[in-house]
C-alpha positions in Angstrom: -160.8 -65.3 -2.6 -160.8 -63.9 -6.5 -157.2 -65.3 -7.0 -154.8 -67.3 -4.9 -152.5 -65.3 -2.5 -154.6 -62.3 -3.6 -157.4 -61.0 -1.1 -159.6 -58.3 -1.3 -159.3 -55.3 1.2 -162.0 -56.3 3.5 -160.7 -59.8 3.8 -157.3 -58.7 5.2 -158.5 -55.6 6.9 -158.7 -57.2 10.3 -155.2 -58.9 9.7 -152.9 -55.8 9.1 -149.6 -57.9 9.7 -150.7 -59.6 7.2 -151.4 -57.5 4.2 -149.8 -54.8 1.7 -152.1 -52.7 -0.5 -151.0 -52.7 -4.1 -152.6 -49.6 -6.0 -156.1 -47.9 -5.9 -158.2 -51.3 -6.8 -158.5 -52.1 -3.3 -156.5 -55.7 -4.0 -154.4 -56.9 -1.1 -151.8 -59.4 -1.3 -151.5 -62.0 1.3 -147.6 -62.2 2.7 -147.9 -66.2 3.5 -145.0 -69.0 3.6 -146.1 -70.9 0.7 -145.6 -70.9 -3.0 -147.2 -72.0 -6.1 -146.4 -75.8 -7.3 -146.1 -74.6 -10.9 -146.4 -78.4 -12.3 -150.1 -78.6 -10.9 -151.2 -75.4 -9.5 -151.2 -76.0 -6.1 -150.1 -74.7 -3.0 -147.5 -76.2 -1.2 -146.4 -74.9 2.3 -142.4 -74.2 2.6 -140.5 -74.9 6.3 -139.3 -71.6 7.4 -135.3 -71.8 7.5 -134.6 -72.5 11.2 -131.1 -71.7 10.6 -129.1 -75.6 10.9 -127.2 -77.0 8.2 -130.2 -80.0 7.8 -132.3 -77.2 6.5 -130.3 -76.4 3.2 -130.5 -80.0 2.0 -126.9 -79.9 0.9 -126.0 -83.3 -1.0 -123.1 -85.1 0.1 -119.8 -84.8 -1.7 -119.0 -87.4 -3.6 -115.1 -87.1 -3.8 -115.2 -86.9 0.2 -117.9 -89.4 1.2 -117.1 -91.2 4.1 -120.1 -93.8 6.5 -120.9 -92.2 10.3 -121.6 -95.6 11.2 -121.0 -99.0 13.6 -118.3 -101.1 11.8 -119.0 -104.7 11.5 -117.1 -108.0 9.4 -118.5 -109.9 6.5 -118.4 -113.1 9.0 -120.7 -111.6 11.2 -123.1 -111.0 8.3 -123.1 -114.2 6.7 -126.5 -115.9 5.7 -128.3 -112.7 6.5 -130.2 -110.5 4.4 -129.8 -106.8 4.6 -130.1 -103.5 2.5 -126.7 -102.2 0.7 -127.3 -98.2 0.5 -123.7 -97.4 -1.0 -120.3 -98.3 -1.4 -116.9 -95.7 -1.4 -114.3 -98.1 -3.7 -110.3 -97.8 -3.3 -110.1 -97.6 0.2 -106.7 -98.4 1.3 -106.6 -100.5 4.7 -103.7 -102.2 6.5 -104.7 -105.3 5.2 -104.3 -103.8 1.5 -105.4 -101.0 -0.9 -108.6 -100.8 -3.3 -110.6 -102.4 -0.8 -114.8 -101.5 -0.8 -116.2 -99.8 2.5 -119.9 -100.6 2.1 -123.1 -99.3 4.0 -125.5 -101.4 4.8 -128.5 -101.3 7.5 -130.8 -104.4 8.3 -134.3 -102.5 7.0 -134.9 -100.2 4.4 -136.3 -97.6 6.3 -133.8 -97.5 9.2 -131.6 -94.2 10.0 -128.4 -93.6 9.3 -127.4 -93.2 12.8 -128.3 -97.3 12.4 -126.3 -98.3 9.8 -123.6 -100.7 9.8 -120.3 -100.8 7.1 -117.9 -103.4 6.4 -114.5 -103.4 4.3 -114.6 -106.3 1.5 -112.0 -107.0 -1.1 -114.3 -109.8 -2.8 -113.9 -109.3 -6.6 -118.2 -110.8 -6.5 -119.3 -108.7 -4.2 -117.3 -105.1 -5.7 -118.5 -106.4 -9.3 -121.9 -106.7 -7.8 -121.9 -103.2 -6.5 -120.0 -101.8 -9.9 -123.4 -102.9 -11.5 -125.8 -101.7 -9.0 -124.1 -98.2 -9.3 -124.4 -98.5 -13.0 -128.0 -98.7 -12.6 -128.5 -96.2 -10.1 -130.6 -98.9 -8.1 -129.4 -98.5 -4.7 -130.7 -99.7 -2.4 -130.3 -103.1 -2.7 -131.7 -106.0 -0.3 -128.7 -108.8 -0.6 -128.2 -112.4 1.5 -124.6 -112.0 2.3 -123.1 -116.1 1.4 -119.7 -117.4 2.0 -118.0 -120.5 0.4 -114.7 -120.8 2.3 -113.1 -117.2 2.4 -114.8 -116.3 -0.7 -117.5 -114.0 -0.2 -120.8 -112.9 -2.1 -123.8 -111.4 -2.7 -126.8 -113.6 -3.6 
């Protein structure tokens, strides 16, 4: 090939599905699912759209996030390290308003679908996650500790 996604005639000649003939030079363009990677020339093969919602990639909305997930107590997780993914603040529960609904799973790499959350109204642990948000570095692998009914982060 001369030039990418451009064939000449006899190349594409036994492929007619394939081709459209642009102008008397005999030049054929080749109708293919990929495009150019303009950062380092290369070609980089696109999924065709199969029509579901996971296919546009929309991102979540952040004034309406809510965790699809097991529910679980801070008890059951003390002394055991896990991965905090993110955190909806000024949740209002029966037990009390501005309360911290976190998201958590036990390896980095799990699902979603394995996820657990947990409600907290520690001032360590939502002062913890203030920061983390700050600096954009979720996630986070944290040792859940517990000193009485106080609860944190280590």
């Amino acid at each position: 090939m001369l030039y990418p996604g451009v064939a000449l005639r006899h190349e594409t000649e036994t492929r007619p599905n394939r081709r459209a003939i642009i102008g008397g030079w005999g030049i054929t363009e080749l109708k293919t699912n990929s495009v150019m990677n303009e950062n380092n020339n290369t070609r980089k093969e696109q999924q065709e759209d199969d029509g579901s919602l996971s296919f546009l990639a929309i991102p979540q909305d952040e004034g309406n996030k809510h965790f699809n997930c097991r529910e679980t107590t801070q008890q059951k997780l003390i002394n055991l390290t896990f991965w905090v993914c993110d955190f909806i603040e000024g949740v209002k529960t029966k037990f009390g308003a501005e309360r911290f609904l976190v998201k958590i799973k036990k390896n980095r790499d799990d699902k979603d679908s394995e996820a657990e959350k947990f409600f907290t109204n520690s001032s360590e642990i939502k002062y913890v996650l203030k920061e983390i948000k700050k600096r954009n570095a979720f996630p986070r692998r944290v040792t859940m500790r517990a000193s009485g009914t106080r609860y944190y982060f280590e």
